[in-house]
C-alpha positions, 0 to 999 in steps of 0.5 A: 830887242831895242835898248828901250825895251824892258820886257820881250816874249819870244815864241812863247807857247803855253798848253793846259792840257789839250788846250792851246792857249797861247800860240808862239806869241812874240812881242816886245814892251818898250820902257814907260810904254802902256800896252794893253793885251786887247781880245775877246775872252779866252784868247790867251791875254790873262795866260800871257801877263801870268807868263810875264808875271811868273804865275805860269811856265810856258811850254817853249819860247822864252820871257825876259825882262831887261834883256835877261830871261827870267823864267828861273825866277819866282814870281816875286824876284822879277821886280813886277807888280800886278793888280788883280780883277778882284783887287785880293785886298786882306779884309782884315786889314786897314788900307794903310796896312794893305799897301804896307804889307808887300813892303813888309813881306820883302823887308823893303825898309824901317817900319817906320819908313815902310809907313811913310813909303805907304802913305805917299803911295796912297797920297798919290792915288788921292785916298790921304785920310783913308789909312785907317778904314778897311776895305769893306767901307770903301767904294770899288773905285776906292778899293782899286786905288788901294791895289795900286797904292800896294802895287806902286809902292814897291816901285817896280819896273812894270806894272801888270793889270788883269781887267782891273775895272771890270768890277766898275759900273760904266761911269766909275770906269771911264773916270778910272781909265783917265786916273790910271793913263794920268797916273801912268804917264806921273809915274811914268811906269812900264804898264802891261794891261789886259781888258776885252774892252776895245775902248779901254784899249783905244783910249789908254794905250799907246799900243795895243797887242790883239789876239785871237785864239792864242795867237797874235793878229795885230801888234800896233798903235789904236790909230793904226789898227782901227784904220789898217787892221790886217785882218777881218777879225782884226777889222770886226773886233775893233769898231762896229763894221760890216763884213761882206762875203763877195768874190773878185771880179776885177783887178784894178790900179792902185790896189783896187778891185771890183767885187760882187757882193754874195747874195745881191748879185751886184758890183762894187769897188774896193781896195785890198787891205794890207794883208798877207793875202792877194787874192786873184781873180774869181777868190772868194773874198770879205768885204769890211765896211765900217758902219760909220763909212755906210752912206744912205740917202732916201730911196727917191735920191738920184744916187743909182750908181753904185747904192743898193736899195734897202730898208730900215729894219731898227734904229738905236739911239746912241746920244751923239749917233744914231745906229741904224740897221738896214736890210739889203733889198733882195737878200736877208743880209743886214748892214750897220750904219751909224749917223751922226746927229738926230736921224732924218724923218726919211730914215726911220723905221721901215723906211726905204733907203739907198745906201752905199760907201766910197771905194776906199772905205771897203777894206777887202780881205783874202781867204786866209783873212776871213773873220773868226768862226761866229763872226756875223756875216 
């Protein structure tokens, strides 16, 4: 634990009967950090921000917030605050008396102050002029403000968020992503954040914490795990990407190897990934490529050495890229690619391409790295 760091678990395992659904997690939040609990659904995420928040005792291990454990403490003497996927606003009641309510439970002031705390806290989360209305006659992006109102006024030291944008369409949740990063980075609060949404993660944290089945697989900044992931589930969660059985047939300088590529029979190059895993000549291995690292060319280019021949099968168009899916020529493996701008006449459906990637772009993985079982090949 470093001097900055406001809340810490430690070996923390959590079981529901003979479920394990956290698996000795450790990990440490830094003091005005956004960190977000990223994984797909029941990977233990929500189980940990109930742990930290005192809605769940761990089995073992240990959470302690300023370097004190507080796993004697209820829920509401830990200074935290968190906001639900459903918002749990009281139907009953006005916005104003919503946000006034903790205060009011905790004896946090004057009536009168307590009203006055409330209506800053509303103005900070742009509803001014909303005190008066209830929750059924506001939007779900208002309603969400109003759950942050009730969790900011009590000023605590972290704020927890469990998928508070989940019950938002798409545009409504991009724009609360920015208010809620803006208004983190205001306030400067400590945010602990869950989502299974990768781009909810990517574009607000400054770390993010990926787990897969109870277990942590990857603690870092976006930036360095879209680029290093550490493992192929790691590499397949983030991003769209590739993921390539083949076996080691050549170590070579500078982290690299040639593989061959299951199911082609053919060769490529490749560099290790920075796994806890070597493999050694003759291993079964995965090869990640990212969908945007696919080069294609058409199928009467001079690229010979080194592409695969194939054939596009279906193509999505997603605004700025294009997405296109390209049968391996001799297999039945599918590759992903992603183009930037309109797609060229020589790339449309059922038509025959090359495709191939550069060395370092092909991430290659041991066998104690390989992708979580339902993963795509």
């Amino acid at each position: 634990m470093t001097s900055d760091t406001i809340v810490e678990l430690v070996e923390v395992t959590k079981r529901f009967g003979t479920t394990l659904a956290v698996d000795n997690a450790s990990f440490a939040v830094s003091r005005g950090e956004f960190c977000t609990l990223l994984g797909p659904s029941g990977c233990g995420k929500t189980t940990l921000l109930r742990t930290i928040a005192g809605f769940e005792f761990p089995d073992s291990g240990d959470v302690r917030i300023a370097g004190k454990s507080c796993l004697d403490q209820p829920p509401h003497r830990r200074n935290l605050a968190m906001v639900f996927q459903g918002y749990a606003l009281f139907p009953h009641r006005t916005v104003l008396q919503n946000v006034m309510f903790g205060l009011r439970m905790r004896k946090m002031g004057s009536p009168s102050d307590i009203a006055s705390w409330a209506r800053s806290a509303l103005g900070m989360v742009g509803l001014e002029g909303f005190e008066d209305r209830h929750p059924q006659q506001l939007s779900g992006g208002q309603q969400q403000r109003v759950a942050l109102a009730r969790a900011l006024v009590l000023k605590p030291e972290v704020l927890l968020l469990d998928e508070p944008l989940g019950a938002l369409d798409l545009k409504l949740r991009k724009t609360m992503r920015y208010e809620l990063k803006r208004l983190q980075r205001t306030t400067g609060i400590t945010t602990i954040y869950v989502t299974h949404d990768q781009e909810e993660a990517m574009s607000m944290s400054d770390k993010v914490i990926l787990l897969n089945s109870g277990r942590i697989e990857q603690v870092g900044r976006p930036e360095e795990i879209y680029q290093a992931p550490r493992s192929a589930f790691v590499g397949d969660f983030i991003g769209e990407s590739n993921l390539v059985p083949a076996t080691i047939v050549e170590l070579m300088p500078a982290g690299r190897v040639r593989v061959r590529l299951d199911g082609t029979g053919r060769m490529a190059a490749a560099r290790l990934a920075e796994s806890g895993n070597r493999p050694s000549v003759g291993d079964a291995v995965t090869v990640l490529i990212r969908a945007e690292c696919v080069r294609l060319a058409p199928a009467d280019s001079n690229s010979t050495d080194g592409w695969f021949a194939g054939e596009v099968i279906e193509r999505s168009f997603l605004g700025a890229t294009s997405r296109l899916y390209v049968k391996a020529g001799g297999s039945d493996r599918i590759v992903i690619a992603d183009l930037i701008g309109p797609t060229p006449p020589w790339a449309q459906v059922s038509a025959k391409v090359r495709f191939s990637w550069e060395a370092d772009d092909g991430l290659v993985y041991g066998p104690g790295d390989a992708p979580a079982a339902g993963a795509p090949p």
